[in-house]
mmCIF entry with sequence, helices, sheets and N, C-alpha, C, O atoms, coordinates in Angstrom:
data_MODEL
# 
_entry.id   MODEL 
# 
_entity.id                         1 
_entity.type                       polymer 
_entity.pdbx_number_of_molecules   1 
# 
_entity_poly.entity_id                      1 
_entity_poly.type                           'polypeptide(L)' 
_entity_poly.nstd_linkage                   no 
_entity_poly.nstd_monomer                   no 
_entity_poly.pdbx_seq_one_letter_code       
;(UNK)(UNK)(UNK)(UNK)(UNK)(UNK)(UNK)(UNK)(UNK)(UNK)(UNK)(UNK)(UNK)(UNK)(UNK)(UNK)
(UNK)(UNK)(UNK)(UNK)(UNK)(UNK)(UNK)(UNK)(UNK)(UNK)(UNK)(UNK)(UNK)(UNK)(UNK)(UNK)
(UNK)(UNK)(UNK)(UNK)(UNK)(UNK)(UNK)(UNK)(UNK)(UNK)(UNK)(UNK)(UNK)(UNK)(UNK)(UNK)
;
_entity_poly.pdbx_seq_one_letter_code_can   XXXXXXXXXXXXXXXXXXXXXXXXXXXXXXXXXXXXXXXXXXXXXXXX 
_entity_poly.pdbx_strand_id                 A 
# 
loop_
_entity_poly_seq.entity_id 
_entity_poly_seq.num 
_entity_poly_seq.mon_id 
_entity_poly_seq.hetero 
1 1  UNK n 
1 2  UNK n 
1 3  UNK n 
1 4  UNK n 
1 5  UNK n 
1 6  UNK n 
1 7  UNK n 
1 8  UNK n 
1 9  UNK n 
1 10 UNK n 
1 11 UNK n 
1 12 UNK n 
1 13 UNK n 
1 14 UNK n 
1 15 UNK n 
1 16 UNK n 
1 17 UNK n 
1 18 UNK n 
1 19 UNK n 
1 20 UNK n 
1 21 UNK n 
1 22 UNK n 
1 23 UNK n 
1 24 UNK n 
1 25 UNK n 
1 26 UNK n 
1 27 UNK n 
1 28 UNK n 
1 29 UNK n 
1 30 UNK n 
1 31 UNK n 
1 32 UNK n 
1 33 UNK n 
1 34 UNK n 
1 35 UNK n 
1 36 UNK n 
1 37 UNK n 
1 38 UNK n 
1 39 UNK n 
1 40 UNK n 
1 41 UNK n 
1 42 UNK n 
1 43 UNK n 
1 44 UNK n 
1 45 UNK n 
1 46 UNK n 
1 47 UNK n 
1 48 UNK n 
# 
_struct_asym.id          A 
_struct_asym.entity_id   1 
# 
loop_
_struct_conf.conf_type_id 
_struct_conf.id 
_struct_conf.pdbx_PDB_helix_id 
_struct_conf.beg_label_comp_id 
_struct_conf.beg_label_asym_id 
_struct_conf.beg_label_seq_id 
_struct_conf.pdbx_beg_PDB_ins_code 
_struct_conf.end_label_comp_id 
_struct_conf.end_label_asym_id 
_struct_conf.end_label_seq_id 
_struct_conf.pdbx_end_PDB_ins_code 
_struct_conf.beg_auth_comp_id 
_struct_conf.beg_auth_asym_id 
_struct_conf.beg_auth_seq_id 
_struct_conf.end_auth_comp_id 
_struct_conf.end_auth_asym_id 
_struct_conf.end_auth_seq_id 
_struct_conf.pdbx_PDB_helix_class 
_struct_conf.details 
_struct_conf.pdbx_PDB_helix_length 
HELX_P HELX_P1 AA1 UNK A 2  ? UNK A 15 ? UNK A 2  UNK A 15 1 ? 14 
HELX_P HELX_P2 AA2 UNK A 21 ? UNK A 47 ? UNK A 21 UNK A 47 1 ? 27 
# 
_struct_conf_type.id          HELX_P 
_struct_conf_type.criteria    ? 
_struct_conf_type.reference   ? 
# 
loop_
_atom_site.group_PDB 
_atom_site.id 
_atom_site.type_symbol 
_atom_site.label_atom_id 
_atom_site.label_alt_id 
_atom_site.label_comp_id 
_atom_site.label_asym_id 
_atom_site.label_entity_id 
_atom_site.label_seq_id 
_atom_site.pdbx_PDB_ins_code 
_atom_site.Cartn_x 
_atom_site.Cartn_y 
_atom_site.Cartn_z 
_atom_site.occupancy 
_atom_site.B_iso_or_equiv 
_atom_site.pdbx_formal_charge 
_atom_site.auth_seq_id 
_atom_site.auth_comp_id 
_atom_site.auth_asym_id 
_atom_site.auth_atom_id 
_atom_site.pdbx_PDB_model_num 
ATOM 1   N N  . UNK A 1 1  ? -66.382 38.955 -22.509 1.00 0.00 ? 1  UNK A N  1 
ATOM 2   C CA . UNK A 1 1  ? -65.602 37.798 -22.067 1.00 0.00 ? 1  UNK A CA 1 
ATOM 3   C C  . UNK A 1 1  ? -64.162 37.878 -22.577 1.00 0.00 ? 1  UNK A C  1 
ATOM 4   O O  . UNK A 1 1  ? -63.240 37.314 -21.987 1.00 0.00 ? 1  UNK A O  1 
ATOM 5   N N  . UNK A 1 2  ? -63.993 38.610 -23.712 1.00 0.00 ? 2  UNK A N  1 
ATOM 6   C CA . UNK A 1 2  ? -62.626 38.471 -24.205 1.00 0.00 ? 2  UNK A CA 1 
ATOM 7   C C  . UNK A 1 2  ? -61.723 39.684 -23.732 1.00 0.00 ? 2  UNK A C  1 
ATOM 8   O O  . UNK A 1 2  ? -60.511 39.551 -23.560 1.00 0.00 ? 2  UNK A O  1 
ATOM 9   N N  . UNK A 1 3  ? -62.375 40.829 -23.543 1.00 0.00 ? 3  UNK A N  1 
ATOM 10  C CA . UNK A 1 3  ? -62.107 41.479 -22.769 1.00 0.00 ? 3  UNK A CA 1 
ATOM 11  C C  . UNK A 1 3  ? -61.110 40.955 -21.203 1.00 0.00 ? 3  UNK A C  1 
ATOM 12  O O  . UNK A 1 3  ? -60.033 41.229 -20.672 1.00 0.00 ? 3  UNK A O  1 
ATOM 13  N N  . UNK A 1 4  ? -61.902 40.359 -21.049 1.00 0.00 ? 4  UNK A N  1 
ATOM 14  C CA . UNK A 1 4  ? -61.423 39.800 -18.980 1.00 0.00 ? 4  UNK A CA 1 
ATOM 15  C C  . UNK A 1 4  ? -60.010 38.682 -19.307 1.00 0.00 ? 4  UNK A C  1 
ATOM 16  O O  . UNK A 1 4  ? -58.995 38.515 -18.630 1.00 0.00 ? 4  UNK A O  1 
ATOM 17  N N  . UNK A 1 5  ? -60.499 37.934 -20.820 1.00 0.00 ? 5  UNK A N  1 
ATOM 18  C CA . UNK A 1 5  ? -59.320 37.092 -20.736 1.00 0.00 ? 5  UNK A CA 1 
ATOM 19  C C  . UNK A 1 5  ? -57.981 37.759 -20.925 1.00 0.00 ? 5  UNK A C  1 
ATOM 20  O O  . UNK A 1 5  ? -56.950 37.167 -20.604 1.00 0.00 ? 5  UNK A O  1 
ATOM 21  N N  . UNK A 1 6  ? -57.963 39.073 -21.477 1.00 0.00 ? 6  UNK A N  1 
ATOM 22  C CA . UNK A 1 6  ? -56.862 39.848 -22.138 1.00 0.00 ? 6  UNK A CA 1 
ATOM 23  C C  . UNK A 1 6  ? -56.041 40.336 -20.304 1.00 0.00 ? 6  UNK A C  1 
ATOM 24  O O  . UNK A 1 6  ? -54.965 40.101 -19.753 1.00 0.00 ? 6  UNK A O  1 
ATOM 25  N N  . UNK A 1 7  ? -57.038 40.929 -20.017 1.00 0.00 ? 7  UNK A N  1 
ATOM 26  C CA . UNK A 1 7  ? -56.971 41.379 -18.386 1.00 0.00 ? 7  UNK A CA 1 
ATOM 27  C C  . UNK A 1 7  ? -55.895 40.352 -17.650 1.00 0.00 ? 7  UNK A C  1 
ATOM 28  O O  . UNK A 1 7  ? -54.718 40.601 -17.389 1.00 0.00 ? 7  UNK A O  1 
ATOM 29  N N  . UNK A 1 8  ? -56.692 39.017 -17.364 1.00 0.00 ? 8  UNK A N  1 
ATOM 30  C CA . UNK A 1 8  ? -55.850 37.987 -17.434 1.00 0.00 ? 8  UNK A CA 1 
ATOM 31  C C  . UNK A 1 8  ? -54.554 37.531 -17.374 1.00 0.00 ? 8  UNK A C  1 
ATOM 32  O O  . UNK A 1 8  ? -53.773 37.334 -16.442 1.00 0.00 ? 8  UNK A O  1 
ATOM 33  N N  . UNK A 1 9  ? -54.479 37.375 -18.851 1.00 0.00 ? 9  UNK A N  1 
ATOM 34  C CA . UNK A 1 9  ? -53.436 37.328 -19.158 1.00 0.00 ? 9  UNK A CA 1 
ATOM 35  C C  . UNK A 1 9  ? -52.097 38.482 -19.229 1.00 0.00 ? 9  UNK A C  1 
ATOM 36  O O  . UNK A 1 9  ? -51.100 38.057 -19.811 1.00 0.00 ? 9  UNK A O  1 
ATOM 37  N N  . UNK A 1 10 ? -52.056 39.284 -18.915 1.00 0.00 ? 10 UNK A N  1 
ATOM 38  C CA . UNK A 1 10 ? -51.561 40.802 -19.062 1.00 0.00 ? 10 UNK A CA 1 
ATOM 39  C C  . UNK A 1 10 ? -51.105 40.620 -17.015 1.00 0.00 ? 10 UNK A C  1 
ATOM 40  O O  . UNK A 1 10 ? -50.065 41.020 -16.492 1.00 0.00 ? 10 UNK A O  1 
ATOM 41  N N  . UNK A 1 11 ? -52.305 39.896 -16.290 1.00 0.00 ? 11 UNK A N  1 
ATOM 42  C CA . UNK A 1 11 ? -52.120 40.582 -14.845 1.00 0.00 ? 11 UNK A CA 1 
ATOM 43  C C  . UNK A 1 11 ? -50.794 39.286 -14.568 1.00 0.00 ? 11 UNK A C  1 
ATOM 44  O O  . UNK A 1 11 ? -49.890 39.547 -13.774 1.00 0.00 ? 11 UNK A O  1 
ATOM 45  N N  . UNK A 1 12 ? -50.817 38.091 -15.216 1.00 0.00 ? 12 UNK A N  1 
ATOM 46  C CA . UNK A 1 12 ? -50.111 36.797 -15.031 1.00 0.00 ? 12 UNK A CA 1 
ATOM 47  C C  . UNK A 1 12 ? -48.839 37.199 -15.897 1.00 0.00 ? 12 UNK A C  1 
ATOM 48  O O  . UNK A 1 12 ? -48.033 36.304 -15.640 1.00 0.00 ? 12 UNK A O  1 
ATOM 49  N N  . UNK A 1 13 ? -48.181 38.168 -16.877 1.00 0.00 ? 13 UNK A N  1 
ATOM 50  C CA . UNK A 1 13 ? -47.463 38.200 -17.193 1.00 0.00 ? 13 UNK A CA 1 
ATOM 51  C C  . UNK A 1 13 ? -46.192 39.162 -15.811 1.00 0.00 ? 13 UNK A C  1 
ATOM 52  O O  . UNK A 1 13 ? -45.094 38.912 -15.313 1.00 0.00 ? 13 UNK A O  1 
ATOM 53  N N  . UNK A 1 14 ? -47.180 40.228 -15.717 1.00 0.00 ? 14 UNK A N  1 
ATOM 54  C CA . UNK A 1 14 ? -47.213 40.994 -14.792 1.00 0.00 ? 14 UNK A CA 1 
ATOM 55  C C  . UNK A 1 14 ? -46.178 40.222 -13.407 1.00 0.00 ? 14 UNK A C  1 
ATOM 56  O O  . UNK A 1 14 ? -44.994 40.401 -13.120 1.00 0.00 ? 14 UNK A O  1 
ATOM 57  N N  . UNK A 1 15 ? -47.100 39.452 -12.861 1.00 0.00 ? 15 UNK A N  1 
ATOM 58  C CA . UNK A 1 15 ? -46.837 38.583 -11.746 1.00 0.00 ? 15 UNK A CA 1 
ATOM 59  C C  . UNK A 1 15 ? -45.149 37.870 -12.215 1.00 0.00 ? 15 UNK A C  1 
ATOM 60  O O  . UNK A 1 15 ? -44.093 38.040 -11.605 1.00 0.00 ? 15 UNK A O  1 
ATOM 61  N N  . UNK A 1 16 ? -45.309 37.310 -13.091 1.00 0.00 ? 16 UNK A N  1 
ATOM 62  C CA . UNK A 1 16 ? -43.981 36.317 -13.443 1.00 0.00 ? 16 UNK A CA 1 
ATOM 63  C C  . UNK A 1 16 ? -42.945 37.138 -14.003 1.00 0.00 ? 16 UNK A C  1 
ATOM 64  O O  . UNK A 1 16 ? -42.006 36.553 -14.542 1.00 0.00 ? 16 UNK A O  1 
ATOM 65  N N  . UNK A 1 17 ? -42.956 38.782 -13.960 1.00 0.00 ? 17 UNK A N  1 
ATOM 66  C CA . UNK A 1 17 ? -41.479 38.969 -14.542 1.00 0.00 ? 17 UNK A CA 1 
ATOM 67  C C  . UNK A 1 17 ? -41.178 39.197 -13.176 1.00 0.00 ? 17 UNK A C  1 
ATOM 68  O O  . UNK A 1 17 ? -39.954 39.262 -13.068 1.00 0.00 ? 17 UNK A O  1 
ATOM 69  N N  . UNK A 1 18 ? -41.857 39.377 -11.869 1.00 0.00 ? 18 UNK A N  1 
ATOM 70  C CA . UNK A 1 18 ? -40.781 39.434 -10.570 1.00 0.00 ? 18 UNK A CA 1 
ATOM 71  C C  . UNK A 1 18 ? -40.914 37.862 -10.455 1.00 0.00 ? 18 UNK A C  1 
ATOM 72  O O  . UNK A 1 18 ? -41.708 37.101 -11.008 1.00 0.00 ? 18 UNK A O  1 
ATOM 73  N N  . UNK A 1 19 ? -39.578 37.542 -9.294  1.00 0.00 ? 19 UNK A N  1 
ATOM 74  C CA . UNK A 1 19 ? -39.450 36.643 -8.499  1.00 0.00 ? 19 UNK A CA 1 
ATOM 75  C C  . UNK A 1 19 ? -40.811 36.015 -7.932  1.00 0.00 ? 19 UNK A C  1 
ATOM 76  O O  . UNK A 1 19 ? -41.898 36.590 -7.878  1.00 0.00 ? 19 UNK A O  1 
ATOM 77  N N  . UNK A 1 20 ? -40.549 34.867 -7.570  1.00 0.00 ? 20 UNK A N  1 
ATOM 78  C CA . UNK A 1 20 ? -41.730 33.949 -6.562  1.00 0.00 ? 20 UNK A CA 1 
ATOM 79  C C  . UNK A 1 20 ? -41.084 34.794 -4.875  1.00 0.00 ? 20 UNK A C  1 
ATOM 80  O O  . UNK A 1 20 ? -41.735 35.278 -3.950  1.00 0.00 ? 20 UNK A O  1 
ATOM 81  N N  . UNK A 1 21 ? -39.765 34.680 -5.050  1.00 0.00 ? 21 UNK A N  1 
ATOM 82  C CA . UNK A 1 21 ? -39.483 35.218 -3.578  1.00 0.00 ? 21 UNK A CA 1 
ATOM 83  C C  . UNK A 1 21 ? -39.686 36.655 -2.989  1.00 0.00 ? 21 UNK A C  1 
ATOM 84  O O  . UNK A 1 21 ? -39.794 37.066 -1.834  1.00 0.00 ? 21 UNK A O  1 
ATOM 85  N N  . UNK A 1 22 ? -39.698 37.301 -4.289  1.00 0.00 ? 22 UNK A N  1 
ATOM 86  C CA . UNK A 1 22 ? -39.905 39.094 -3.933  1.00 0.00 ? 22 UNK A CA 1 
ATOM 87  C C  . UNK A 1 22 ? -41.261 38.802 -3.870  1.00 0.00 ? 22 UNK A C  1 
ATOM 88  O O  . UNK A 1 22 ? -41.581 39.716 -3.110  1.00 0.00 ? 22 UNK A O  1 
ATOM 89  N N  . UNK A 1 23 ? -42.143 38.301 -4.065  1.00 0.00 ? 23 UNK A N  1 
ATOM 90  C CA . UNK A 1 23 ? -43.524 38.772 -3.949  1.00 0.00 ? 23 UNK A CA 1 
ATOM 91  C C  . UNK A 1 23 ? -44.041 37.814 -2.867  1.00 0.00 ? 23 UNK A C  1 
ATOM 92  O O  . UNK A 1 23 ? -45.218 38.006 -2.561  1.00 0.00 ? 23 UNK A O  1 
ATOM 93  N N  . UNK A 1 24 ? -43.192 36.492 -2.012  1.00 0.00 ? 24 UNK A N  1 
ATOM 94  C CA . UNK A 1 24 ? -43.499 36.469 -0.950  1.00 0.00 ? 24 UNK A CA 1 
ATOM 95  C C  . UNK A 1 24 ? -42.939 37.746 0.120   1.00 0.00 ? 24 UNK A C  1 
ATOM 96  O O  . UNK A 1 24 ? -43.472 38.401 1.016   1.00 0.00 ? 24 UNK A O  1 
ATOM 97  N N  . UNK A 1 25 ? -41.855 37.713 -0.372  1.00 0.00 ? 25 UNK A N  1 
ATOM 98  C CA . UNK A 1 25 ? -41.321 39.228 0.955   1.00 0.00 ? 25 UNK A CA 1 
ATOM 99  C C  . UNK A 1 25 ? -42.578 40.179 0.986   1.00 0.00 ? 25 UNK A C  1 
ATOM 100 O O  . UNK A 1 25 ? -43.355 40.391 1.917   1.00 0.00 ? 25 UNK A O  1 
ATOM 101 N N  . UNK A 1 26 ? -42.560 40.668 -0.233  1.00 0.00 ? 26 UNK A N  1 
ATOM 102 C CA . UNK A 1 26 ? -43.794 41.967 -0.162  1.00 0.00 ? 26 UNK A CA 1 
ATOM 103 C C  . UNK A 1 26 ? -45.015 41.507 0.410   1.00 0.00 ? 26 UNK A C  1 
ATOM 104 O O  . UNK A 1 26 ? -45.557 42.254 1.224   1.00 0.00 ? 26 UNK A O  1 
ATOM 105 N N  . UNK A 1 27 ? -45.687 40.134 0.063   1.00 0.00 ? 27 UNK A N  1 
ATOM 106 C CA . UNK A 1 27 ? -46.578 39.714 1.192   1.00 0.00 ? 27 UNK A CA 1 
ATOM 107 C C  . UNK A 1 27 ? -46.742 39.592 2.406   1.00 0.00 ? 27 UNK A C  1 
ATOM 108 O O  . UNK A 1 27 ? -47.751 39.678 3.107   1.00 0.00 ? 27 UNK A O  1 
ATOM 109 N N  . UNK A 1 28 ? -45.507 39.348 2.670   1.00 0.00 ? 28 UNK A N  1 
ATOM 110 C CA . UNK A 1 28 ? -45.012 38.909 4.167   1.00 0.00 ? 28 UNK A CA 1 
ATOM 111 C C  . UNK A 1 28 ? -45.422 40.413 4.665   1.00 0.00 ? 28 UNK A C  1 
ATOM 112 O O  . UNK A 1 28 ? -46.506 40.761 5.133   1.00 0.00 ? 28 UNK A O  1 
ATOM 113 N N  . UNK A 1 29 ? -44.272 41.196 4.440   1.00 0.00 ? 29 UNK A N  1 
ATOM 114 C CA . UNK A 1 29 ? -44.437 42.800 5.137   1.00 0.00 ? 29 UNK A CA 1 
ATOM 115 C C  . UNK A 1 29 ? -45.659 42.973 5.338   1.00 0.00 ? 29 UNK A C  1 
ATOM 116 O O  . UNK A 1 29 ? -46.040 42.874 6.505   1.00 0.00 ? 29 UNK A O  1 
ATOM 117 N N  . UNK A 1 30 ? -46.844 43.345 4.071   1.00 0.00 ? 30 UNK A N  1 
ATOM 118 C CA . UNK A 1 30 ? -48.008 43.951 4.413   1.00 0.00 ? 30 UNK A CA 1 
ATOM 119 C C  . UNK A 1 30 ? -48.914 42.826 5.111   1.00 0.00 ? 30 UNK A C  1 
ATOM 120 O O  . UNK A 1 30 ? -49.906 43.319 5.647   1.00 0.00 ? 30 UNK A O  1 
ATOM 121 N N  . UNK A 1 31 ? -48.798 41.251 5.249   1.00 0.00 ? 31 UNK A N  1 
ATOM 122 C CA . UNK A 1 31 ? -49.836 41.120 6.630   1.00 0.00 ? 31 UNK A CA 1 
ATOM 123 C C  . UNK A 1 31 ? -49.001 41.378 7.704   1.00 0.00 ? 31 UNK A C  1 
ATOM 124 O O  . UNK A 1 31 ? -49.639 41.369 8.757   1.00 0.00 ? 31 UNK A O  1 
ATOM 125 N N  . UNK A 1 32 ? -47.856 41.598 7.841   1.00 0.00 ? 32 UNK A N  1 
ATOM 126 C CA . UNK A 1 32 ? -47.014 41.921 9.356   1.00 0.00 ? 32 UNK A CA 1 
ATOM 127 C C  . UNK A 1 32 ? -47.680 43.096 9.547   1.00 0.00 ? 32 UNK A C  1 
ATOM 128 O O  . UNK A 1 32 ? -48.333 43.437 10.533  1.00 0.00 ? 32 UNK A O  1 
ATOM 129 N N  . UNK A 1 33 ? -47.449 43.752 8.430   1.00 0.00 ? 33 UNK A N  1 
ATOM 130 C CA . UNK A 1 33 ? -48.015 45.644 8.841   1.00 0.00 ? 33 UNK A CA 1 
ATOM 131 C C  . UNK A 1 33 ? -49.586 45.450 9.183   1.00 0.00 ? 33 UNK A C  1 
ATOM 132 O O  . UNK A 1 33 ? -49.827 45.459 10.390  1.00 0.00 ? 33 UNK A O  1 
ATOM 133 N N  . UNK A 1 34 ? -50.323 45.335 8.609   1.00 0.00 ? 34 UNK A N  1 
ATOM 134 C CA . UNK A 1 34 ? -51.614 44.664 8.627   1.00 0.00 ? 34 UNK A CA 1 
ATOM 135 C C  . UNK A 1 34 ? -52.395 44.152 10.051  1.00 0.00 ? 34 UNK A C  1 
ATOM 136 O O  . UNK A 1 34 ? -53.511 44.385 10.515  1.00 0.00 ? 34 UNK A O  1 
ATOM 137 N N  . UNK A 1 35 ? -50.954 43.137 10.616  1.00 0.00 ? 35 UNK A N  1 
ATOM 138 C CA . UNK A 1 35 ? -51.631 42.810 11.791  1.00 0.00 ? 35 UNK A CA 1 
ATOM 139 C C  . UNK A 1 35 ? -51.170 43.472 12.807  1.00 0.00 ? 35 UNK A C  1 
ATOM 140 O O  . UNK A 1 35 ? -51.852 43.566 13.827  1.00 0.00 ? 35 UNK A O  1 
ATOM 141 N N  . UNK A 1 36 ? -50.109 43.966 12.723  1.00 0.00 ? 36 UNK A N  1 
ATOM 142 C CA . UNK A 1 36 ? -49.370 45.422 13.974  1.00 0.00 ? 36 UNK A CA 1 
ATOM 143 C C  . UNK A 1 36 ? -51.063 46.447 13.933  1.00 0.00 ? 36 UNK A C  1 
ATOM 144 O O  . UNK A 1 36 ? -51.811 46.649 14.889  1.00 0.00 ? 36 UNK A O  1 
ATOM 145 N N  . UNK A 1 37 ? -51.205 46.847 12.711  1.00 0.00 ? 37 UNK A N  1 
ATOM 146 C CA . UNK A 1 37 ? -52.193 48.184 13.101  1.00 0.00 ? 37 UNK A CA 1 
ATOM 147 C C  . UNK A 1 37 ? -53.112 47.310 13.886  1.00 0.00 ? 37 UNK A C  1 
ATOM 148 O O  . UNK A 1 37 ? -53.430 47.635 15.029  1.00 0.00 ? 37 UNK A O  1 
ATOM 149 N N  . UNK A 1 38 ? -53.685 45.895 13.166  1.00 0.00 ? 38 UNK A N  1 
ATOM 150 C CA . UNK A 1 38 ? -55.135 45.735 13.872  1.00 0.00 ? 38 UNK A CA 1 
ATOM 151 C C  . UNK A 1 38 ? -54.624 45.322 15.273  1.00 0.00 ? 38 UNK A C  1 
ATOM 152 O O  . UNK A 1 38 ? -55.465 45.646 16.111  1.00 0.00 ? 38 UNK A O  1 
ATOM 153 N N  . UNK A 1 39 ? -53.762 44.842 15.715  1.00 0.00 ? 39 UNK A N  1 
ATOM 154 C CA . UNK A 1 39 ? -53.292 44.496 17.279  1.00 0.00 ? 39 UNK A CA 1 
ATOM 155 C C  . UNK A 1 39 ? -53.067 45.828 17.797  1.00 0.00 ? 39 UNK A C  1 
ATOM 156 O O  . UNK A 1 39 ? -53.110 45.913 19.024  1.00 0.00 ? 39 UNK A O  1 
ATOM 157 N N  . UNK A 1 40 ? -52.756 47.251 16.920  1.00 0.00 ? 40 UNK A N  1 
ATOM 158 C CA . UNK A 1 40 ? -52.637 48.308 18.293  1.00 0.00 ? 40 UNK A CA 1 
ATOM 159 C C  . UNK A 1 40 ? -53.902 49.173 18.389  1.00 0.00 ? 40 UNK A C  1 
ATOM 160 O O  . UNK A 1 40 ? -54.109 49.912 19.352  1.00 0.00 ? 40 UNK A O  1 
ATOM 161 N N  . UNK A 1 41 ? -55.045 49.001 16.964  1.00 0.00 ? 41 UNK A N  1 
ATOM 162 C CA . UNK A 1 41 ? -56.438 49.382 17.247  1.00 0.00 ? 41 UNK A CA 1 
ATOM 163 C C  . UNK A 1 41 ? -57.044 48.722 18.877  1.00 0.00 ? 41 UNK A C  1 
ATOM 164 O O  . UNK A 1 41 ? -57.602 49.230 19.849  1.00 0.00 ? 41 UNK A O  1 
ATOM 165 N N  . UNK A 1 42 ? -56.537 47.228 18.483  1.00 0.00 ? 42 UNK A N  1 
ATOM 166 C CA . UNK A 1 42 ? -57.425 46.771 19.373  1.00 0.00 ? 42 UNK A CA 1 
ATOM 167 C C  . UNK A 1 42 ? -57.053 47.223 20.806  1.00 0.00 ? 42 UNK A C  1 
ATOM 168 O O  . UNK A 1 42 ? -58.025 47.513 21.503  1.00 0.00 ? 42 UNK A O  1 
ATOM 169 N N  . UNK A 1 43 ? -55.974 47.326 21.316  1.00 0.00 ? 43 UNK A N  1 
ATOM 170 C CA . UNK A 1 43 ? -55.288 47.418 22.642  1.00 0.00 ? 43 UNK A CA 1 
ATOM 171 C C  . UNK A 1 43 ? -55.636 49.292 22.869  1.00 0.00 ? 43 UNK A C  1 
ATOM 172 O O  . UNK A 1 43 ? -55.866 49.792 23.970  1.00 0.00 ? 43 UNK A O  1 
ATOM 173 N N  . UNK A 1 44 ? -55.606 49.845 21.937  1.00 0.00 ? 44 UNK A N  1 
ATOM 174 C CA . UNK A 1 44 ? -56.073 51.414 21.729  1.00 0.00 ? 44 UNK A CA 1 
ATOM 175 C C  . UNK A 1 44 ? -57.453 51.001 22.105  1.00 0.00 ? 44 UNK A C  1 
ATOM 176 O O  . UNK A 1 44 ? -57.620 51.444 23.242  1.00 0.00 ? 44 UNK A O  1 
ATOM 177 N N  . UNK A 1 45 ? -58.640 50.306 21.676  1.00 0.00 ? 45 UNK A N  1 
ATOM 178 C CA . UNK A 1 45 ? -59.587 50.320 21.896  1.00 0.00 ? 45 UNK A CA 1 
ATOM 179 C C  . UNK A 1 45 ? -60.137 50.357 23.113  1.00 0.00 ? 45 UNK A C  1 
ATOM 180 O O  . UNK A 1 45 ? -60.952 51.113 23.640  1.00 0.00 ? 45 UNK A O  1 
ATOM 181 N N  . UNK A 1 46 ? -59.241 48.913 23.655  1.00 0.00 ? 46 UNK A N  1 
ATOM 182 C CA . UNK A 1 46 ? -59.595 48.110 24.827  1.00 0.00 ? 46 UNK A CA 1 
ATOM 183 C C  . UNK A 1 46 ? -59.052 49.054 26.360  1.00 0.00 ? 46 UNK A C  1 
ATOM 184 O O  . UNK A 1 46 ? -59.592 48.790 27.434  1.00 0.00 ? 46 UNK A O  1 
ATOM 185 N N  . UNK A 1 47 ? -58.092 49.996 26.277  1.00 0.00 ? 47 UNK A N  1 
ATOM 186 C CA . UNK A 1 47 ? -57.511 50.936 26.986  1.00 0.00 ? 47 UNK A CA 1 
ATOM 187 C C  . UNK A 1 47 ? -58.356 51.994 27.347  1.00 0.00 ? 47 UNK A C  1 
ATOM 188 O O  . UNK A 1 47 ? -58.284 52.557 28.439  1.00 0.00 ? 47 UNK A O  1 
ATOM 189 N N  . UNK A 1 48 ? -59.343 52.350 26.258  1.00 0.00 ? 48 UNK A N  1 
ATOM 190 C CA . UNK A 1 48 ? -60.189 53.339 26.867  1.00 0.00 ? 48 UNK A CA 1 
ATOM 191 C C  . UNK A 1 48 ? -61.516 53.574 27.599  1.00 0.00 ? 48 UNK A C  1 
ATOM 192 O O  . UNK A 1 48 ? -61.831 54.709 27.956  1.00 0.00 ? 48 UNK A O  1 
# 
């Protein structure tokens, strides 16, 4: 258990030395990228 809290705390320090706004951008990108591939699987799919 003390183990996971160290984890924790270490992943939340992590998080707060970037920006709130850089780590929405970087979110943003990868579901944009995310949903481009699964929208051209599907149209790749549906084409053949």
């Amino acid at each position: 258990m003390k183990k996971l809290e160290n984890t924790h705390k270490t992943g939340r320090a992590i998080v707060t030395s970037e920006t709130s706004s850089e780590i929405a951008a970087k979110l943003k990108e990868i579901s944009a990228t995310l949903i481009k591939e699964r929208y051209d699987l599907y149209h790749r799919h549906r084409l053949k």
